[in-house]
C-alpha positions in Angstrom: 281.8 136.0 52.3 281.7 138.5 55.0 278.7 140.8 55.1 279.2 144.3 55.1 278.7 146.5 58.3 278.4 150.0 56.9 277.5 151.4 53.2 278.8 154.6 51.9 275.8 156.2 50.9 276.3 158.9 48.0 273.3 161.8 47.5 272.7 165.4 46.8 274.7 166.2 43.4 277.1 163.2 43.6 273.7 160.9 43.2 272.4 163.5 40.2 276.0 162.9 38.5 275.7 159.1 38.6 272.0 158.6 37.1 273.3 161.3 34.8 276.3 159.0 33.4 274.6 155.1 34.3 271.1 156.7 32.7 267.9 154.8 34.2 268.7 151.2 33.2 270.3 151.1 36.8 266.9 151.9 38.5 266.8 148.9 39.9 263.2 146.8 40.6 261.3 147.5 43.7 262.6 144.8 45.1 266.2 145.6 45.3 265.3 149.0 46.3 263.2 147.7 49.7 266.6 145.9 50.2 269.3 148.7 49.6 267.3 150.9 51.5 267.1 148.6 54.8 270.9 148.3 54.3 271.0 152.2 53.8 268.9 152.6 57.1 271.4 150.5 59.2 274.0 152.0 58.2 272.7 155.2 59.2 272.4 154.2 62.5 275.6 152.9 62.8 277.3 156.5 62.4 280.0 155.7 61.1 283.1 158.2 59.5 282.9 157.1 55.7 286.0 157.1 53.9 286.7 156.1 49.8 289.0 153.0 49.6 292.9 153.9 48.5 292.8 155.3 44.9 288.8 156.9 45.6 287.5 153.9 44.1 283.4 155.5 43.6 280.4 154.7 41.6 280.4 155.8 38.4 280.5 159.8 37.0 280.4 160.8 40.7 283.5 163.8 40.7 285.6 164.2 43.9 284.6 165.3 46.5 281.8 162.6 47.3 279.0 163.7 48.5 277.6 161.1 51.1 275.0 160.7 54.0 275.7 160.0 57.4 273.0 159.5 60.5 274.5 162.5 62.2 276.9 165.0 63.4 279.3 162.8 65.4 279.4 160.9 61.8 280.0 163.8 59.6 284.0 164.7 58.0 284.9 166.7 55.4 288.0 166.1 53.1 289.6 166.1 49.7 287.6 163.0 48.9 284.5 162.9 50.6 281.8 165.8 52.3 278.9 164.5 54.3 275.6 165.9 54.7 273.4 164.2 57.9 270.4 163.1 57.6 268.2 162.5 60.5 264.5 162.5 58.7 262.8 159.3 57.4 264.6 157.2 54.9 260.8 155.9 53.1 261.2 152.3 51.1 262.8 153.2 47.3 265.1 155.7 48.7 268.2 153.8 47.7 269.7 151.2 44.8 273.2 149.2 44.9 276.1 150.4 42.9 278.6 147.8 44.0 281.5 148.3 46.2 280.2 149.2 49.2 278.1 152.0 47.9 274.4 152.6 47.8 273.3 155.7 45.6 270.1 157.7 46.5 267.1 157.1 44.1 266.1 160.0 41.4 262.6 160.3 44.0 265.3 160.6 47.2 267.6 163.3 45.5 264.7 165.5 44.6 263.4 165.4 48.1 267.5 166.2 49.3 267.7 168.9 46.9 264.7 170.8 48.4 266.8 171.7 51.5 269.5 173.2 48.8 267.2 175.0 46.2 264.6 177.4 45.8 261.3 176.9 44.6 261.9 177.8 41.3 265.6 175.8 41.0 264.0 172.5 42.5 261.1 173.0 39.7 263.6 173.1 37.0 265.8 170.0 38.8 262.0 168.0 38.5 261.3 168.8 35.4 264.8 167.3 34.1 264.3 164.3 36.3 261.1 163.8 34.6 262.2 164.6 31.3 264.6 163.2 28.1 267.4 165.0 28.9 270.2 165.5 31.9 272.5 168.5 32.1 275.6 168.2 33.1 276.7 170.1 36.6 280.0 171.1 35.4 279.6 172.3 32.0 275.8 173.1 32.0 275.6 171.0 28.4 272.4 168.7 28.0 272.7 165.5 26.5 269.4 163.4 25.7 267.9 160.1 27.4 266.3 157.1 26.4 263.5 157.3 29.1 262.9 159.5 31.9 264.5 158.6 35.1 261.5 159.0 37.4 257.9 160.5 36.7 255.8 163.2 38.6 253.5 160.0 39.5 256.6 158.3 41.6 257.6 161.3 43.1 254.1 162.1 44.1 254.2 158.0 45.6 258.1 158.6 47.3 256.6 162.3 49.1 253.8 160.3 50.6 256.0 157.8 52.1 258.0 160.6 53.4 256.3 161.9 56.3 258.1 164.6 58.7 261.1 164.6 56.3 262.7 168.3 56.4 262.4 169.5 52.9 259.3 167.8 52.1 256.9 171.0 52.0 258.7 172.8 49.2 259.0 169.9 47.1 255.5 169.0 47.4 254.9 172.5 46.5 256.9 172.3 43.6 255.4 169.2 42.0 252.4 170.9 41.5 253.9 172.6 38.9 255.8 169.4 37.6 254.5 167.6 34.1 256.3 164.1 32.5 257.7 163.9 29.4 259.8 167.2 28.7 262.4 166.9 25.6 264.7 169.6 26.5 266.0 172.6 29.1 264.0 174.6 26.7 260.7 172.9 26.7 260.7 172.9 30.3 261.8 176.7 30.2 258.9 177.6 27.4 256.3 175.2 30.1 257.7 177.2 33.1 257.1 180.4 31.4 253.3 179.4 30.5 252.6 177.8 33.7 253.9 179.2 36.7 251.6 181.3 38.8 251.9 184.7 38.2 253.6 185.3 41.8 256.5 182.9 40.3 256.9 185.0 37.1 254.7 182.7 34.7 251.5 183.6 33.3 249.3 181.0 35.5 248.2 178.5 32.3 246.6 175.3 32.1 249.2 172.6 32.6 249.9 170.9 29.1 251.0 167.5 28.1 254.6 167.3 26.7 255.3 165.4 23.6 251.8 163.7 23.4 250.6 161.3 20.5 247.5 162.2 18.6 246.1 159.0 17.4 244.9 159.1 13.4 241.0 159.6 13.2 239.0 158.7 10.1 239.1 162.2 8.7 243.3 162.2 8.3 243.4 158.6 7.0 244.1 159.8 3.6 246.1 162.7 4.3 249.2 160.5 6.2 249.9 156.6 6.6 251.1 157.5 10.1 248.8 156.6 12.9 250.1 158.7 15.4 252.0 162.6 15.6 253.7 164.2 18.7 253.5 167.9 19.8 256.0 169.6 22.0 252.8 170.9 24.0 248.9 170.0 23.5 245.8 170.8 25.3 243.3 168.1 24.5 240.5 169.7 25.4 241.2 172.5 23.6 242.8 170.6 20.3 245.4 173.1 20.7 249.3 172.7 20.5 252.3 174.7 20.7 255.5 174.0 18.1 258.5 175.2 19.1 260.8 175.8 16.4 264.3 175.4 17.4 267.4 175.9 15.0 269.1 172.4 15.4 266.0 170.5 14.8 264.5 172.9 11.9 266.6 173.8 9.8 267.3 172.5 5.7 265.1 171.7 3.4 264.1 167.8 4.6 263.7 168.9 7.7 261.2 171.8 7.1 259.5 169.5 4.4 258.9 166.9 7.3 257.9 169.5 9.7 255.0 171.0 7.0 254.1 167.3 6.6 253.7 166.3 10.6 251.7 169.7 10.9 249.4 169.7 7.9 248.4 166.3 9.3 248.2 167.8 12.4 245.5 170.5 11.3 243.2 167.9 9.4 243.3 166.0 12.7 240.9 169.4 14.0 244.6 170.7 15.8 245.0 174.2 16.3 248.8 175.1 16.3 250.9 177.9 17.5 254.3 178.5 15.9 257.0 179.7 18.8 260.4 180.3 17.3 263.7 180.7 19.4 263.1 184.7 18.4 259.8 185.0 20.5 260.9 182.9 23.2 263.3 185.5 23.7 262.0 188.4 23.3 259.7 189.0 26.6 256.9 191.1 25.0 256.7 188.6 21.8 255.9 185.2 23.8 253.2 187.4 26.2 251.7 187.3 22.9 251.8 183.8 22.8 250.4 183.3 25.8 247.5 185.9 25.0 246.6 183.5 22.1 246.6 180.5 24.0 244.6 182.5 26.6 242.4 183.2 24.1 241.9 179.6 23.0 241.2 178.5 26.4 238.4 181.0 26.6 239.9 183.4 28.9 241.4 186.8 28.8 245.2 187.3 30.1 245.3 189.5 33.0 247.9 192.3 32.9 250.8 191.8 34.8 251.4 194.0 38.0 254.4 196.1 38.8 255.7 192.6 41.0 254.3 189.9 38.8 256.3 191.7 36.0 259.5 191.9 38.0 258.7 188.6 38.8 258.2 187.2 34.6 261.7 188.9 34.1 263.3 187.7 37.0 262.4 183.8 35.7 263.4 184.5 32.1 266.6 185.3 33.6 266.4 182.4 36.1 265.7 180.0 32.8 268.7 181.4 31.0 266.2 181.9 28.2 269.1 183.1 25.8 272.2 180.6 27.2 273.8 178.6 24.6 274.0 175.9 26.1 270.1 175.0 25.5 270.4 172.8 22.6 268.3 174.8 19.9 
């Protein structure tokens, strides 16, 4: 069989719609990455016009046009089909997995370090949270749908930036995975978590980082109380023994489900867990989740500074940047 010359390599949002619909069992091991990726380099360099095959034949969920890499200007075109983006920066080892046919599709760690050259600080916080999170959302209709697994974490990201020295782009993401935390369960968790956690410059009240959907482990104290050895809560501070419950519509509502929820946080309380109630009301309501961050504030030890004329412009301007109210949040 005849080796290929040239690979069509698809990034930016035509890589986001493909893990969104293949989900992270195509991930690939590290192995096949280090291989893509040297194909991916090479074809680079061969700059190349990419073109889809006769009936745009392309990788899975990835909408027309395509949106692919080239090595540089005398490479890029721009049709019905296809729209190229160059790329002259470093292309570190991970950056690419096979999807058959001739294409190679950008790793989840690749397309957040592409997508810092399109968004803003806050935008390419929210895309990280998502990649490092339970859920996708869909481009075109803004819906989320729910994962099995994450398809990256904040550690590989951190791993992927390191290897990606003098990459254009890579400032701004770095500065926005400081703000990055695994495990999120929805667009709303992540918005509640940006709201807590920002700095204040960024419109968030500047709190400790929490863990997302952590597992308490049973102590001798609750063995009677539950036969389960473990509970999750949406956000907990160990240190503090202090979590946060959101209470959202979908998942809350009827009369087994609000029995279950009173059982899970009873069990919770004789663990020595402190736990704040946030209902979709308060998130939306500005003034009722400053509360909420006053009593977390308050838990931590610390006193919640008022907000200046510009941090305050800036808290409303991310509630409206979160779509805090949108429907299509699942609540």
């Amino acid at each position: 069989m005849e080796k290929r010359a040239t690979y069509i390599l698809v990034g930016y949002l035509s890589a986001c719609e493909y893990w969104n619909t293949v989900g992270p069992a195509f991930l690939r091991t590290w192995q096949q990455r280090r291989v893509a990726t040297r194909k991916a380099r090479a074809s680079l360099a061969a700059r190349e016009k990419p073109q889809l095959s006769e009936g745009g034949r392309r990788p899975g969920g990835c909408r027309l046009p395509l949106c692919v890499l080239v090595g540089g200007e005398s490479a890029r075109t721009s049709t019905a089909s296809i729209v190229s983006r160059s790329w002259k920066g470093p292309v570190p080892e991970g950056s690419f997995v096979e999807a058959g046919d001739g294409f190679l599709v950008s790793t989840p760690e690749f397309v957040f370090l592409q997508r810092a050259n399109d968004l803003d600080l806050v935008g390419l916080i929210l895309f990280g949270f998502e990649l490092c999170g339970r859920y996708s959302i869909d481009a075109g209709s803004g819906r989320a749908s729910q994962l099995g697994r994450p398809l990256t974490t904040v550690e590989k990201l951190t791993a992927f930036l390191e290897r990606a020295q003098g990459a254009h782009g890579r400032k701004k993401a770095l500065r926005a995975l400081r703000y990055l935390i695994n495990g999120s369960a929805s667009p709303r968790e992540t918005a509640l978590v940006m709201l807590l956690t920002l700095s204040r410059s960024l419109g968030g009240f500047a709190l400790k980082k929490p863990r997302l959907n952590y597992s308490i482990n049973r102590d001798n104290r609750s063995q009677a109380m539950s036969k389960r050895s473990r509970r999750d809560c949406d956000l907990y501070w160990p240190e503090e023994k202090l979590a946060i419950e959101y209470d959202s519509d979908k998942h809350h509502t009827g009369s087994e489900n609000i029995s279950s929820d009173t059982k899970r946080r009873n069990d919770l309380v004789f663990r020595g867990v402190t736990i704040i109630g946030v209902t979709k009301l308060q998130m939306n309501d500005a003034e009722e989740l400053r509360k909420v961050a006053r009593q977390i504030a308050r838990r931590m030890g610390k006193k919640l500074r008022p907000q200046t004329p510009a941090q305050l412009q800036a808290y409303h301007a991310l509630r409206a940047r979160l779509d805090i109210a949108k429907a299509h949040y699942w609540d």
